[in-house]
C-alpha positions as CSV (number, residue, x, y, z in Angstrom):
1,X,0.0,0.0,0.0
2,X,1.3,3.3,-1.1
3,X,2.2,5.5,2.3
4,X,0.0,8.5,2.4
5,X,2.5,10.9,3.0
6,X,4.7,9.7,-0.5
7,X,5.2,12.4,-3.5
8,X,4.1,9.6,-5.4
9,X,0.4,7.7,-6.2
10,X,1.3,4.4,-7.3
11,X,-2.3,3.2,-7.0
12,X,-3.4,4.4,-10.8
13,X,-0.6,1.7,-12.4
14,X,-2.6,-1.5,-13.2
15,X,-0.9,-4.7,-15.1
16,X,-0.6,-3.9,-18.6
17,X,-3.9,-4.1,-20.8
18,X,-1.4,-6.0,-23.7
19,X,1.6,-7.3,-22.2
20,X,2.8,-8.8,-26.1
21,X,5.9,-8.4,-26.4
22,X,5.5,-6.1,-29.3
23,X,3.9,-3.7,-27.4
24,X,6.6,-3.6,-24.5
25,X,8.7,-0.2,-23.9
26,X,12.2,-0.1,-24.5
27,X,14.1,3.0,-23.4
28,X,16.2,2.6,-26.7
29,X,13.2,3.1,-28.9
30,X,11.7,5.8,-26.8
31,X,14.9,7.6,-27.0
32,X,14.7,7.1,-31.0
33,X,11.6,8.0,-31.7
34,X,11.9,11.3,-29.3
35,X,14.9,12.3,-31.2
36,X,13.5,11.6,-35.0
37,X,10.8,13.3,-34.4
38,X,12.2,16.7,-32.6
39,X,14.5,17.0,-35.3
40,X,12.1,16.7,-37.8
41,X,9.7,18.6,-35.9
42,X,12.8,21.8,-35.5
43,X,13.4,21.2,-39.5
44,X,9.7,21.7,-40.5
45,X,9.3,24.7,-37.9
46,X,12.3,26.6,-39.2
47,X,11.3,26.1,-42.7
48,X,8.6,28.7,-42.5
49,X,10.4,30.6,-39.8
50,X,12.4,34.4,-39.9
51,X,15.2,32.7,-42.4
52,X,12.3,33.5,-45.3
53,X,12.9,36.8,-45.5
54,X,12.1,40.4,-45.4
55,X,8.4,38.9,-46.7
56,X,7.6,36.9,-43.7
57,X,9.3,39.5,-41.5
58,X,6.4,42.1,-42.4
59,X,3.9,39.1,-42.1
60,X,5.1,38.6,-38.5
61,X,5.1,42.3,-37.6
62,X,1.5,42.5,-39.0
63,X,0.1,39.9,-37.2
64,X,2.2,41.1,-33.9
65,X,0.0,44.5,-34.4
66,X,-3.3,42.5,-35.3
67,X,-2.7,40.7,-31.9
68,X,-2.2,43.7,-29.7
69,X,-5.0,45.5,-30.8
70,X,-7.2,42.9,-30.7
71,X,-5.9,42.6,-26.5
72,X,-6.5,46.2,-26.8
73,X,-10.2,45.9,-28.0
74,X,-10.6,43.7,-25.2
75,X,-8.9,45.5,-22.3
76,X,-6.2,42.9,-21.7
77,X,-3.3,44.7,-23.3
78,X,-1.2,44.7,-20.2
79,X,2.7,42.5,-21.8
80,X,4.3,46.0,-22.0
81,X,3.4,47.3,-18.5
82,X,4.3,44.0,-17.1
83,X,7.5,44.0,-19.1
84,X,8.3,47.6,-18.3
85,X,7.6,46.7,-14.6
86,X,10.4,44.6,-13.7
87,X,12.8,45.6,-16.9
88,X,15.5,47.5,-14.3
89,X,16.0,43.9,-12.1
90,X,19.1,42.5,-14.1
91,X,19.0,39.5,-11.6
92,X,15.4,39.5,-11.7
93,X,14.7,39.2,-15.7
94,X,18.1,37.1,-15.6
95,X,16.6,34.4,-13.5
96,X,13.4,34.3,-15.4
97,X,15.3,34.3,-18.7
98,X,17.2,31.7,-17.2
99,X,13.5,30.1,-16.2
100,X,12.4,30.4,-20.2
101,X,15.6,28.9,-21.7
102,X,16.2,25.8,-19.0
103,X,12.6,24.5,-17.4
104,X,10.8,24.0,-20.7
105,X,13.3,21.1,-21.8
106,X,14.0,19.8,-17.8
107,X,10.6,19.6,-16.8
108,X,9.5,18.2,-19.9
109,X,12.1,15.7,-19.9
110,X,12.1,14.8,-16.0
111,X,8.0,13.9,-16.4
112,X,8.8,12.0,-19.7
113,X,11.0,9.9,-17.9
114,X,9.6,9.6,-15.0
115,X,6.2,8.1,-15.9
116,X,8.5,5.7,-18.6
117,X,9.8,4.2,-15.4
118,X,6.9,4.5,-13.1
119,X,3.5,4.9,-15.0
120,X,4.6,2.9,-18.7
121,X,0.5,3.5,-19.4
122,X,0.8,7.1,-18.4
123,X,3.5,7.4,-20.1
124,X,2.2,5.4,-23.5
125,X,-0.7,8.1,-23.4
126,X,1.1,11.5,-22.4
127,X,3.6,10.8,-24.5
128,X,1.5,10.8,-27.5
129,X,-0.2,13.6,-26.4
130,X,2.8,15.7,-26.5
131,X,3.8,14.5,-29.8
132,X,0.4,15.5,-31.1
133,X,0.3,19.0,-29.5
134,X,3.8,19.6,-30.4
135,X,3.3,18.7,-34.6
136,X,-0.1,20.7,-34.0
137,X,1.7,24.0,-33.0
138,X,3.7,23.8,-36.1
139,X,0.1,24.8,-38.1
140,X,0.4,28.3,-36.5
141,X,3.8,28.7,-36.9
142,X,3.3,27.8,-40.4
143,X,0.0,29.8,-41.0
144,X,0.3,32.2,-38.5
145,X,4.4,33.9,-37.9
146,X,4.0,36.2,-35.0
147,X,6.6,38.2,-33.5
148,X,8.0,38.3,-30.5
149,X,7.3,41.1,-28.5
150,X,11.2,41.8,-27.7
151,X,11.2,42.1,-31.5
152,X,9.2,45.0,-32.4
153,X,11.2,47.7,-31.9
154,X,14.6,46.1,-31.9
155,X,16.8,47.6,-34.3
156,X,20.0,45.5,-33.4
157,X,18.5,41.9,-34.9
158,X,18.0,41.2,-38.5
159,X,14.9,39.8,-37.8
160,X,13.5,42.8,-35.6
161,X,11.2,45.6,-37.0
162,X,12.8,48.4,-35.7
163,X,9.7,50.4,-35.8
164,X,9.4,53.2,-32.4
165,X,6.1,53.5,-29.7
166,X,6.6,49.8,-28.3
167,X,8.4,49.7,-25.1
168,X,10.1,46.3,-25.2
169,X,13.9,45.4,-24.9
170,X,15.4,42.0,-25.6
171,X,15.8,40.9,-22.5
172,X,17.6,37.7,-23.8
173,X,20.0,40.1,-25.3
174,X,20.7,42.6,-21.9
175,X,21.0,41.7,-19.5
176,X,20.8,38.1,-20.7
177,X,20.4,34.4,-19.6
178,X,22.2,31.3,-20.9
179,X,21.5,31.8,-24.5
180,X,20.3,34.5,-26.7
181,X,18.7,34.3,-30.1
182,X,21.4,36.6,-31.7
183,X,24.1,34.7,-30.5
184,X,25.6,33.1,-34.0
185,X,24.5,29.7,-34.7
186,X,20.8,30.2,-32.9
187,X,20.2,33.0,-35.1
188,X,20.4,31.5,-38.3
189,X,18.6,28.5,-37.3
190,X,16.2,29.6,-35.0
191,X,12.2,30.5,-36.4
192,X,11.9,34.1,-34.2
193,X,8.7,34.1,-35.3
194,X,7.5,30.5,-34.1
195,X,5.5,32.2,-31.3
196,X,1.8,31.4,-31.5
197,X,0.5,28.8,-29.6
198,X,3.2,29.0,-26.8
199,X,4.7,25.7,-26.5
200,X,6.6,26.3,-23.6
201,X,3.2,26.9,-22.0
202,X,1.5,24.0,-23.8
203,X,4.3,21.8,-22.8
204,X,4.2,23.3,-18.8
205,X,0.4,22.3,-18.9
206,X,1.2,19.0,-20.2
207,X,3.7,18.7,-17.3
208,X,0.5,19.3,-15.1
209,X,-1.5,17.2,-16.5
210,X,0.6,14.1,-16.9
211,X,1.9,14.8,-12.8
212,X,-1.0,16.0,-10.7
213,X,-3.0,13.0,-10.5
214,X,-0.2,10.8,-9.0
215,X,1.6,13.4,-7.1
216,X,1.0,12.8,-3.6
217,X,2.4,15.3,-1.5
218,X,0.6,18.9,-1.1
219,X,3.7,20.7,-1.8
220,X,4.6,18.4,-4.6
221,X,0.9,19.0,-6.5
222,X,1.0,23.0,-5.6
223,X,4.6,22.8,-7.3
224,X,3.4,21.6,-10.9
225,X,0.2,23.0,-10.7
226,X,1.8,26.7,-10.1
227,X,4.4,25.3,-12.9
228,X,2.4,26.9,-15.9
229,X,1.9,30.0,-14.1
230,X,4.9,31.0,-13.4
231,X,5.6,29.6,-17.5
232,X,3.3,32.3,-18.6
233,X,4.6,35.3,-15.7
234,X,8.2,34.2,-17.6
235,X,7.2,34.3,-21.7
236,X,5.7,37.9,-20.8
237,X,7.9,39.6,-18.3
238,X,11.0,38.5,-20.8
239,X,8.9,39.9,-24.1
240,X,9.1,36.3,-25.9
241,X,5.4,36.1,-26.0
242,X,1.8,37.6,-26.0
243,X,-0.7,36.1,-23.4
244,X,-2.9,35.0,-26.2
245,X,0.4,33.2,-26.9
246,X,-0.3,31.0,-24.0
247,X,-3.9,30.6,-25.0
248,X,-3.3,29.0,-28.2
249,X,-0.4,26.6,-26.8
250,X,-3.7,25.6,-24.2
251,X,-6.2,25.0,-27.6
252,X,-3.2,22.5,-28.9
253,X,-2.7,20.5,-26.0
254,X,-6.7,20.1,-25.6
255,X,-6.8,18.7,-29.2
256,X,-3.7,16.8,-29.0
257,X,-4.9,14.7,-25.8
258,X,-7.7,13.9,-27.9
259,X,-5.6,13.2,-30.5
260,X,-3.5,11.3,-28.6
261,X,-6.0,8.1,-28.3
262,X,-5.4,6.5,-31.8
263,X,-1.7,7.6,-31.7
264,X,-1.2,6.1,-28.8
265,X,-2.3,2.7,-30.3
266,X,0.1,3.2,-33.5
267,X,3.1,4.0,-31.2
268,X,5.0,1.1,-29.3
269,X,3.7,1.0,-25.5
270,X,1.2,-0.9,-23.5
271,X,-2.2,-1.3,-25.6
272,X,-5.4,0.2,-24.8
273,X,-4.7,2.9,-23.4
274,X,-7.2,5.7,-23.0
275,X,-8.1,8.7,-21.5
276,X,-10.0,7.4,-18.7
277,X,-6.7,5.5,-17.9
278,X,-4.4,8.6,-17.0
279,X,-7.2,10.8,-15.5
């Protein structure tokens, strides 16, 4: 019997619905199929990204104007005072930079292993819903380029519009964090306009969803449930996104964990698993 006081609910995690062999996880194919797929996933992203062009550049500025007026027309216009708020704590907007750059991929990766080695059903389910809200966002980067609120009037970057009356500074740039998109390499490679839906808060909600239920501990399940929170306070304090950013990177993840039911029966993992099975 699980103690009551563990991080940990181990009650959810039945005998496998298919134990074939076929079916089985192996940490070698996991790791495979994880890596295929984010590199084709970064390829297809970057394709349609700020490397296009002084053509997709406007598109992105456009549709960074259509997005703050339309928060405007609703009252909710409030990145650039929020921004502006903090902007003269260096150590402040360098932690939270710090936050952007390092938690999306640790977190992430952290749950993804954790429920291969505890939960393999859990796993076999959020897993695929991650891959499907992940390939979904790539519609919007495609469809939709958006940019970046530190972009706007940045007259340093290629890729920024340099256009005055928007009160933003790449914080990435000054005072910094760990990377920076106009650091050499990243530049070049890097779609500065892949901004709507937020993934990092599609994937922080993900984290939520695939943890809470068999987190145990009260300060474990406040910890991941604040997770996205403080995801969202860090893609607008350090001008990398719009709130509606984060609202679109929600829509994804509620269609890919629907989508993530017949997936879930094409990729290699326990059979029959549903939703009812990780709620």
């Amino acid at each position: 019997m699980t103690n009551e006081n563990s991080t940990l609910d181990n009650s959810n995690e039945t005998a496998p619905h298919d134990a074939t062999p076929h079916r089985r996880l192996r940490w070698w194919v996991e790791a495979l199929i994880t890596l295929v797929f984010y590199v084709i996933y970064s390829a297809v992203r970057n394709q349609f990204g700020s490397t296009m062009g002084t053509s997709i550049k406007e598109s992105a500025f456009d549709n960074a104007i259509r997005v703050i007026d339309g928060e405007k027309a609703l009252g909710l216009y409030f990145e650039e005072w929020i921004h502006q708020k903090f902007l003269d704590w260096d150590s402040f907007i360098i932690f939270w930079n710090i936050f952007y750059g390092s938690f999306h991929f640790m977190v992430t990766i952290g749950a993804m292993v954790w429920l291969f080695l505890r939960f393999p059903h859990r796993y076999t389910y959020m897993r695929s819903a991650l891959a499907s809200t992940t390939s979904l966002a790539l519609i919007g980067f495609a469809f939709f380029p958006l940019m970046p609120p530190r972009l706007l009037s940045n007259c340093t970057s290629q890729y920024g519009a340099c256009v005055p009356g928007h009160d933003y500074v790449d914080t990435l740039v000054d005072p910094g964090g760990l990377w920076s998109f106009e650091s050499g390499t990243m530049e070049s490679i890097s779609n500065q306009y892949a901004a709507m839906p937020s993934l990092h808060v599609g994937w922080a909600l993900w984290c939520t969803v695939a943890l809470f239920p068999i987190l145990r501990a009260r300060w474990a399940k406040g910890a991941i449930a604040l997770y996205p929170v403080l995801t969202l306070f860090s893609i607008i304090v350090t001008a990398n996104h719009y709130w509606i950013d984060a609202v679109g990177g929600i829509v994804a993840l509620s269609i890919g964990l629907i989508l993530a039911v017949p997936l879930a029966r094409l990729l290699p993992g326990p059979a029959g698993t549903i939703m009812s099975d990780v709620a």
